[in-house]
C-alpha beads as a LAMMPS data file, in Angstrom:
LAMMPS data file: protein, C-alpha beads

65 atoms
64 bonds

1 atom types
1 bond types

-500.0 500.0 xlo xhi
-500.0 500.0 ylo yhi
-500.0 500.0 zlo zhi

Masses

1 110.0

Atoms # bond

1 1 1 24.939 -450.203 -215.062
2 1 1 25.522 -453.587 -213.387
3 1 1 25.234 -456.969 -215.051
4 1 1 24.306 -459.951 -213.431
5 1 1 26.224 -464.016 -213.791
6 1 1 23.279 -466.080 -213.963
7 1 1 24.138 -469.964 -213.876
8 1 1 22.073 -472.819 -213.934
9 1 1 23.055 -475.105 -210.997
10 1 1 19.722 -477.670 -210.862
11 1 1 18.200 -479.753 -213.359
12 1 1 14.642 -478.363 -214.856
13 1 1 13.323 -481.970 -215.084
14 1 1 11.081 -481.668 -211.880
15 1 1 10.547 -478.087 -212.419
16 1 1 6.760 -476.590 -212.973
17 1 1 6.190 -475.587 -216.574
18 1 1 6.589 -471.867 -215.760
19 1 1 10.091 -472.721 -213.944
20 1 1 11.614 -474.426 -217.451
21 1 1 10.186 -471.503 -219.535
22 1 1 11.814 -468.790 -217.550
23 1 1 15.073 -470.653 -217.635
24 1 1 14.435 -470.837 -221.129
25 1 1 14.424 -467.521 -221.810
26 1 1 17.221 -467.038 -219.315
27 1 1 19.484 -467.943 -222.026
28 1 1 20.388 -471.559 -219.818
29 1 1 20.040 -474.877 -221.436
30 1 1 22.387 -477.173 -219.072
31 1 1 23.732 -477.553 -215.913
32 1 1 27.020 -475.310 -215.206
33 1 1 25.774 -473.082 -218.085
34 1 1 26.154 -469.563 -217.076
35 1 1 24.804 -466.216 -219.016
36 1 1 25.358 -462.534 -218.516
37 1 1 22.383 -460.235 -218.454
38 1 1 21.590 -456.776 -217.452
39 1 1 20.798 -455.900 -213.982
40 1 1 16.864 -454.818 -214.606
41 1 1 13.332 -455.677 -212.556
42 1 1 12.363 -457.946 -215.423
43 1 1 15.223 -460.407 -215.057
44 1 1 15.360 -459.955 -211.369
45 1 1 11.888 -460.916 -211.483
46 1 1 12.868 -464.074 -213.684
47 1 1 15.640 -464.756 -211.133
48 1 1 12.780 -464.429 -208.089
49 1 1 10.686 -467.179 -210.471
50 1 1 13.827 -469.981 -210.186
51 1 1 15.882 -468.690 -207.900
52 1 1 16.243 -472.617 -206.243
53 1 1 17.778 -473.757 -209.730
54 1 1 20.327 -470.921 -210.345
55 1 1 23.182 -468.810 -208.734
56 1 1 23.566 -465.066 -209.299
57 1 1 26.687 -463.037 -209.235
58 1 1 26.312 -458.968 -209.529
59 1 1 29.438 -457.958 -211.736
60 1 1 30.885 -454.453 -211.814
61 1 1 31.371 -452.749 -215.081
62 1 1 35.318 -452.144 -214.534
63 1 1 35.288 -455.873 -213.952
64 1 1 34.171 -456.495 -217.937
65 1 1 36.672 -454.035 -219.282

Bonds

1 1 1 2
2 1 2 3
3 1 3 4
4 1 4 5
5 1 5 6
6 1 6 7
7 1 7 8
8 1 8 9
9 1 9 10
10 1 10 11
11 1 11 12
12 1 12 13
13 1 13 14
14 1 14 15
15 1 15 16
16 1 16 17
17 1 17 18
18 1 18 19
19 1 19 20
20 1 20 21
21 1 21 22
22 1 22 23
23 1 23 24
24 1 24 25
25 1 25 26
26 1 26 27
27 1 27 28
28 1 28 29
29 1 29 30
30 1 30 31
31 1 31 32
32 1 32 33
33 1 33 34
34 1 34 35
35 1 35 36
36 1 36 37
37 1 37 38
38 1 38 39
39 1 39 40
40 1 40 41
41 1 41 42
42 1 42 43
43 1 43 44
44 1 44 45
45 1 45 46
46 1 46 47
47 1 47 48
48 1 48 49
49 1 49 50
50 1 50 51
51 1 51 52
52 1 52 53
53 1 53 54
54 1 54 55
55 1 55 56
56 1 56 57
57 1 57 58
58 1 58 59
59 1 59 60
60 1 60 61
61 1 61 62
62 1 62 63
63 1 63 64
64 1 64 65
């Protein structure tokens, strides 16, 4: 299964309340930060939510071995 590079590229500070939660539970508390999660509809779906404040890189799973 693929994993997705999340990283946080844009402040939260003029972000809606929803925005700063789902970055929250992202995993990403500053700028440059960058987490790896599992490629599933529930964080794509977080991804869809703040996808103007963070990048997203698909990585292989011969790339992590």
């Amino acid at each position: 299964m693929a994993r997705l590079k999340i990283t946080l590229h844009k402040s939260v500070n003029s972000a809606k309340p929803n925005q700063v939660i789902t970055v929250k539970t992202l995993g990403l508390k500053k700028i440059r930060q960058s987490v790896t999660m599992p490629d599933n509809p529930a964080v794509r779906g977080m991804i869809h939510t703040v996808r103007h404040l963070v990048t997203v890189e698909e990585i292989s799973e011969e790339a992590q071995a």
